[in-house]
N, C-alpha and C positions, 0 to 999 in steps of 0.2 A: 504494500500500500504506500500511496505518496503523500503527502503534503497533509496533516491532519488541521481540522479547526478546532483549538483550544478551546472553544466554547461547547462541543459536545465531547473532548478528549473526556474517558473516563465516566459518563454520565448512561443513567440504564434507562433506554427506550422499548418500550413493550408496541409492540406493530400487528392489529390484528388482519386479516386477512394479509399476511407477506409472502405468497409463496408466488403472488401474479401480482402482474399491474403496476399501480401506483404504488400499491406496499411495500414489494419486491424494491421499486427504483429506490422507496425509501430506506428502506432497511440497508440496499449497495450504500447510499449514501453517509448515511449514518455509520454504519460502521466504517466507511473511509477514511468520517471524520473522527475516528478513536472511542466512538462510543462503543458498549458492550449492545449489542441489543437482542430482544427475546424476540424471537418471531413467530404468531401466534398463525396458526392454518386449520380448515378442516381439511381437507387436502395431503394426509402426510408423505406422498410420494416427491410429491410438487414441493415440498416443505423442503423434503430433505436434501432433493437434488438444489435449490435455490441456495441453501445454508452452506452446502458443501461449496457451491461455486465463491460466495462471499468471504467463507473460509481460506481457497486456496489464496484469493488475492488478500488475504493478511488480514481479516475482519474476525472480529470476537461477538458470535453471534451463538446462540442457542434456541432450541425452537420447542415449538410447545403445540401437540396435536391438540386443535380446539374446537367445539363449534360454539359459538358464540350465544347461542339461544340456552346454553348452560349454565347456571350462578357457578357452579362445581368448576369447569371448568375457566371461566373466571378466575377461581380463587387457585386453578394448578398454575396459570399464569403469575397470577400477585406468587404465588412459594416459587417460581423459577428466577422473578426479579428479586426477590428477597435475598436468596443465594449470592445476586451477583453485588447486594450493596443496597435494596433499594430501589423503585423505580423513580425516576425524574421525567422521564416523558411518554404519554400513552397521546397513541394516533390510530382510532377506531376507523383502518379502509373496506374492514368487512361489510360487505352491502349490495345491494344490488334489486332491478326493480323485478317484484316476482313475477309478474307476465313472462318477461325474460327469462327469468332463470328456470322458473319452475315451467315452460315452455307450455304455457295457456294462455295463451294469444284472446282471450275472448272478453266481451263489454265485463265491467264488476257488478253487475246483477248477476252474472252468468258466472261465474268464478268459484270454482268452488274453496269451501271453507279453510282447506288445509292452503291454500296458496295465499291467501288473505292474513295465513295464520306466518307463514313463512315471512312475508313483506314485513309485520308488525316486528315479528321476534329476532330476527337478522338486522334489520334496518333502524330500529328504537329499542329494544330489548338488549339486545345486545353491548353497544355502547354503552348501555344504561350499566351492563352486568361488572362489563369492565372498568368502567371508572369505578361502581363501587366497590369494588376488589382490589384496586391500585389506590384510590387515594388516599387511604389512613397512612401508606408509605411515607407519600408526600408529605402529607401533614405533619407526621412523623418528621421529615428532616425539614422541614418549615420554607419548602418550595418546591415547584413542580410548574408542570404543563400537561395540561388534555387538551385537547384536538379531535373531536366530532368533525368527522366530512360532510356537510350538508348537500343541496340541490338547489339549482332556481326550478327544479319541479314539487317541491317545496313550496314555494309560493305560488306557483301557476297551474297546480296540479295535473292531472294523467287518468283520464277515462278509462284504462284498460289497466295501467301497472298502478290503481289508486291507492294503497297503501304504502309502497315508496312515499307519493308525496307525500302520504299521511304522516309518516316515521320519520321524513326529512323536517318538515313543518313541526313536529312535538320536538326534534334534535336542537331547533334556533331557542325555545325555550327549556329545554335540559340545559343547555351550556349557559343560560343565562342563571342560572340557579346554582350551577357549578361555579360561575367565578363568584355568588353570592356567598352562597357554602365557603368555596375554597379561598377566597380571599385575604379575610382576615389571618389566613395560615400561610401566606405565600406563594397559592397556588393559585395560577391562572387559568382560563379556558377562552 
C-alpha cells in the first residue's frame, strides 16, 4: 500500500454490504488509508475473495458474514470491531430497492408481503441494527461517525420498488436523531 491519510491511519470502520459496489471501493479505500476495517456481507464468497484482494495490496481488513435484517448479527459485527480497538466509523451501503433485488417487477398493491418485508428490513432495519450495535463503542471512546446512504427516491418516491423510498425517507430522520443521540458524546451522523 502507498501513501496513507493520517486521518483514518489506525481508526476501525465497520462497512456493511462491502463485498460489491460502493462498499467494496470503500473498504479499498479505507484500508489504503491505514484504517483497520470490518467488512460486513451476506454474500460470504464475495466477502472473502474482496478481503483477500485488499489484503494482498497491504490492507488490514476482516470481514464478518452478515445479513443485516439480524440484531444478532449486528452485534457479531460490534464483537469483530471490538477486537480491533473499537469502532470509529460505521457506513450502512447494504440496500437496495426490492422490486430489484427481490426480482418483482410488479405495481405495490401487487407485491407480495415478503418483498415489502425485505425493502423495510435491509433498507431501514438494518442500519437501524447497526448503529445500535456500534454506537455505545463510540460513545465509549467519546467520538465516532455513522453514515446512513440515503436516496433522492426518498423524497420523490417509487410506485413499484415503494419501500426503498419508504426506508430511505424514515433513514433522513434516523440520522437526524442519531447526531441528537450521539452528539452530546462526540458522535456524528
Amino acid at each position: 500500500m502507498e501513501q496513507r491519510d493520517e486521518g483514518f491511519a489506525g481508526k476501525v470502520a465497520v462497512l456493511t454490504g462491502a463485498a460489491s459496489g460502493m462498499g467494496l471501493r470503500t473498504a479499498e479505500r479505507l484500508a489504503k488509508a491505514g484504517a483497520k476495517v470490518v467488512m460486513c456481507d451476506i454474500n460470504a464468497e464475495a466477502l472473502a475473495t474482496a478481503a483477500a484482494a485488499i489484503r494482498a495490496a497491504g490492507g488490514a481488513v476482516e470481514t464478518c458474514v452478515t445479513d443485516v435484517r439480524k440484531f444478532a448479527d449486528a452485534e457479531k459485527a460490534a464483537a469483530e470491531a471490538e477486537k480491533l480497538g473499537g469502532c470509529d466509523v460505521l457506513i450502512t451501503f447494504a440496500g437496495g430497492n426490492e422490486a430489484r433485488c427481490c426480482k418483482s417487477h410488479v405495481p405495490f398493491y401487487e407485491q407480495p408481503v415478503e418483498v415489502l418485508d425485505w425493502g423495510i428490513d435491509v433498507n431501514l432495519k438494518g442500519p437501524v441494527y447497526f448503529a445500535r450495535a456500534l454506537m455505545p463503542q463510540m460513545v465509549a471512546k467519546g467520538k465516532g461517525v455513522i453514515c446512513c446512504l440515503g436516496s433522492v427516491t426518498g423524497v420523490e418516491g417509487d410506485g413499484v420498488g415503494t419501500m426503498y423510498g419508504t426506508a430511505k425517507s424514515g433513514l433522513f430522520n434516523f440520522v437526524k436523531g442519531l447526531a441528537v443521540a450521539g452528539g452530546p458524546h462526540g458522535v456524528r451522523s
